[in-house]
KOLMIRO-386569 format. One record per residue (C-alpha): residue number from 1; residue in three letters; x negated, y, z. Coordinates in pm, 1 decimal. Example, Ala and Ser with C-alpha at 12.3 -4.5 7.8 and 13.67 -1.06 7.14 Angstrom:
<resi=1 | resn=ala | u=-1230.0 | v=-450.0 | w=780.0>
<resi=2 | resn=ser | u=-1367.0 | v=-106.0 | w=714.0>
end
This chain:
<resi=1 | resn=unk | u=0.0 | v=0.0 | w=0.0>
<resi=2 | resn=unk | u=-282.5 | v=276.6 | w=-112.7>
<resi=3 | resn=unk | u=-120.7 | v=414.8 | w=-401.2>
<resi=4 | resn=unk | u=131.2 | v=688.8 | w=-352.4>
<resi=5 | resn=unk | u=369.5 | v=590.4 | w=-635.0>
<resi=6 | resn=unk | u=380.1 | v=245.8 | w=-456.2>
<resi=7 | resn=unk | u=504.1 | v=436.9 | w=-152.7>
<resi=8 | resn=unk | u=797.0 | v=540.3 | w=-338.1>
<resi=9 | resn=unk | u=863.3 | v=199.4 | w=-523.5>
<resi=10 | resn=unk | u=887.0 | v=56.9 | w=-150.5>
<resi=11 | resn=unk | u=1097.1 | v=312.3 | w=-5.6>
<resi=12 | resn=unk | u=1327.3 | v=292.7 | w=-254.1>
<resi=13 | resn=unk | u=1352.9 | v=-75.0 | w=-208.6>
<resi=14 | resn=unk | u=1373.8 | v=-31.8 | w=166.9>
<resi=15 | resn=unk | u=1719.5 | v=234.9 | w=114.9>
<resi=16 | resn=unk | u=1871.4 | v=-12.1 | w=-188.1>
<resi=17 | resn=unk | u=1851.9 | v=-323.2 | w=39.6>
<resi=18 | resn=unk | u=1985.4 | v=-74.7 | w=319.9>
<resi=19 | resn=unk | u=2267.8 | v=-4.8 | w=92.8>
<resi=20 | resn=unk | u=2320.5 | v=-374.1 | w=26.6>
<resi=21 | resn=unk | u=2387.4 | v=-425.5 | w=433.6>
<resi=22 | resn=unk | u=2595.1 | v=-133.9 | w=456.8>
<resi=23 | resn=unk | u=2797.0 | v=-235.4 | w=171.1>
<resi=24 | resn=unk | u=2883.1 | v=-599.7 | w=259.8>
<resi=25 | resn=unk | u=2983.4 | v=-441.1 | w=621.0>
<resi=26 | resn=unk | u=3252.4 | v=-197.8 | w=441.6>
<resi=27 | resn=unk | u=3374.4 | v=-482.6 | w=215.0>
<resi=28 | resn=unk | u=3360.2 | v=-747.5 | w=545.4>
<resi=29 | resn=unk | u=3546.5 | v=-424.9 | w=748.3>
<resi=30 | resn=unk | u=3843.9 | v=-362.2 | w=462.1>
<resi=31 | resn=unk | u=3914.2 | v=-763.2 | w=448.3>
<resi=32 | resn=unk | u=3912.1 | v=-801.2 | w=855.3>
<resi=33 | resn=unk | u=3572.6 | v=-966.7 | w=910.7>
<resi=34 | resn=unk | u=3435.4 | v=-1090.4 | w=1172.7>
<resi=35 | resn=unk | u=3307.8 | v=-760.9 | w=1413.2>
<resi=36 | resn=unk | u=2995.1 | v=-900.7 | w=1497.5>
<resi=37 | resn=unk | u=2884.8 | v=-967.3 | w=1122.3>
<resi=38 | resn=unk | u=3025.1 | v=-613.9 | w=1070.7>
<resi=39 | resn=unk | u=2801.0 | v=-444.2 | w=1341.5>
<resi=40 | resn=unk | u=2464.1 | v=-742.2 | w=1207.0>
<resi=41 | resn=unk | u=2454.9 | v=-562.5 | w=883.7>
<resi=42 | resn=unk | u=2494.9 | v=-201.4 | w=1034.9>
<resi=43 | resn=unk | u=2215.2 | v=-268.6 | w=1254.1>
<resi=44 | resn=unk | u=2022.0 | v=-396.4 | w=939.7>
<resi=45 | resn=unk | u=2130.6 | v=-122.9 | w=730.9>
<resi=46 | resn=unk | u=2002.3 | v=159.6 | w=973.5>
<resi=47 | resn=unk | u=1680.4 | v=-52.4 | w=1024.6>
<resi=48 | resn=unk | u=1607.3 | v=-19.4 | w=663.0>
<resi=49 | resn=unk | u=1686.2 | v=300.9 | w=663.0>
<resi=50 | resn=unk | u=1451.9 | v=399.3 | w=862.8>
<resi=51 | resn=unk | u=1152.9 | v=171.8 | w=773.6>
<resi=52 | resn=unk | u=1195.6 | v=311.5 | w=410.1>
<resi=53 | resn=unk | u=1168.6 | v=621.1 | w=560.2>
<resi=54 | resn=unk | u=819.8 | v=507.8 | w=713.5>
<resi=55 | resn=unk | u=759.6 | v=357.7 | w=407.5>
<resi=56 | resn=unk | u=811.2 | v=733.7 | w=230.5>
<resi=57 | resn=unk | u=620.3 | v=915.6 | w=460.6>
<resi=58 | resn=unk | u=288.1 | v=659.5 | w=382.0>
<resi=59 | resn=unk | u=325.4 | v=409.4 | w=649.2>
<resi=60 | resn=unk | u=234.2 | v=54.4 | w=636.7>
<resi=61 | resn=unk | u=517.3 | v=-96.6 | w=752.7>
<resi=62 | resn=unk | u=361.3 | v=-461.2 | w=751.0>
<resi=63 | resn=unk | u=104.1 | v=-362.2 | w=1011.3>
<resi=64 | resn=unk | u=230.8 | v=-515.7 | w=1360.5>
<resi=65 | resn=unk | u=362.3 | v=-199.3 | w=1517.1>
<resi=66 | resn=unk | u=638.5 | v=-170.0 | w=1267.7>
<resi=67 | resn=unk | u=748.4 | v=-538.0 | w=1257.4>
<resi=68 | resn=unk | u=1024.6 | v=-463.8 | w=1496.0>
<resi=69 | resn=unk | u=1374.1 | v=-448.7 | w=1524.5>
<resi=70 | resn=unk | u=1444.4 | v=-176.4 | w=1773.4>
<resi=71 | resn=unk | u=1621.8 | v=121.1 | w=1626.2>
<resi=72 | resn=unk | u=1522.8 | v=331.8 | w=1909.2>
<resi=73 | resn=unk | u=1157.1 | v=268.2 | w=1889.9>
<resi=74 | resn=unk | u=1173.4 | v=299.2 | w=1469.5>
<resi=75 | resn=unk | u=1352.8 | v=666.8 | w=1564.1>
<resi=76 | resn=unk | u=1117.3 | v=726.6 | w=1762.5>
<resi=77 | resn=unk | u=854.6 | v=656.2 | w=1514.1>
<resi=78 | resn=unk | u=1051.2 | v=833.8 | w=1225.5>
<resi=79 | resn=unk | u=1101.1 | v=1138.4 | w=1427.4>
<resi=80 | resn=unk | u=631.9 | v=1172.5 | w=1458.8>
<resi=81 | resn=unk | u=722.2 | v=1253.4 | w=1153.8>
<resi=82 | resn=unk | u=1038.4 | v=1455.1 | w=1084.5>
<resi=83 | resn=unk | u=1166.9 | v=1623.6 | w=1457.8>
<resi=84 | resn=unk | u=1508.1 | v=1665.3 | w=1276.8>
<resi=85 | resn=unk | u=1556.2 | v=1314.7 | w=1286.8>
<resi=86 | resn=unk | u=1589.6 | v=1344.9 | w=1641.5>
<resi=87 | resn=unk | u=1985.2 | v=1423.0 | w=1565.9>
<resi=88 | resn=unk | u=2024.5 | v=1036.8 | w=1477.1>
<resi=89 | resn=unk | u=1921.5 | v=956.3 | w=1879.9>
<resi=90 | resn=unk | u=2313.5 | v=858.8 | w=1923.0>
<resi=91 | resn=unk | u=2348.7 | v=736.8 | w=1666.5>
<resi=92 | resn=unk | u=2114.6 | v=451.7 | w=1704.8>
<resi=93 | resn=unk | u=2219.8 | v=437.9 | w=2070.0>
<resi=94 | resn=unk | u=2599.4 | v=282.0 | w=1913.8>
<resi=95 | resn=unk | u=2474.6 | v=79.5 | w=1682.0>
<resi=96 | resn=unk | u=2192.2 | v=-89.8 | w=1891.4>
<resi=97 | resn=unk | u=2301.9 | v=-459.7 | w=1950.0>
<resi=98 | resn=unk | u=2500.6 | v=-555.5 | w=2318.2>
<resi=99 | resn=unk | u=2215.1 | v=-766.5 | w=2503.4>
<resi=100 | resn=unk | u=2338.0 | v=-1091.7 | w=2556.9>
<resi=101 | resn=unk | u=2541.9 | v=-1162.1 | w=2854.3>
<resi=102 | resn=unk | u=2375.0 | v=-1448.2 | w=3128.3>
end
């Protein structure tokens, strides 16, 4: 990932297969799917979001650090970069997954 123009061939990538996920959980939503698959591919949708915004910005997103799933720590890591971001902290905070009752 040293070339610049790859940068934008990945991010792009990163926001189409975004779009994909947020896609299937309108379609699952309008024909009464189930919740939880509904709120999977939200998750996954904002997750790609906001890697392919890493991506944009010149990150290697296949280093360690960025093989995560936590929306708050992506923000986080997404907002180094761009403080207006910061106005998507709620955001993240409703779609972050329920941890799993014991």
């Amino acid at each position: 990932m040293k070339n610049n123009s790859n940068f934008k061939v990945l991010a792009k990538e990163w926001f189409e297969k975004g779009d994909h996920d947020l896609d299937e959980a309108r379609l699952s939503f309008r024909h009464g799917g189930w919740t939880d698959i509904i709120c999977f591919h939200c998750h996954q949708a904002v997750e790609k979001y906001l890697k392919g915004f890493l991506v944009s910005r010149g990150r290697d997103i296949t280093a360690k650090r960025y093989r995560i799933h936590n929306l708050g720590i992506l923000l986080k890591m997404c907002c180094e970069l761009d403080s207006l971001l910061k106005s998507l902290e709620d955001d993240c905070k409703t779609v972050k997954p329920l941890s799993p009752r014991r």
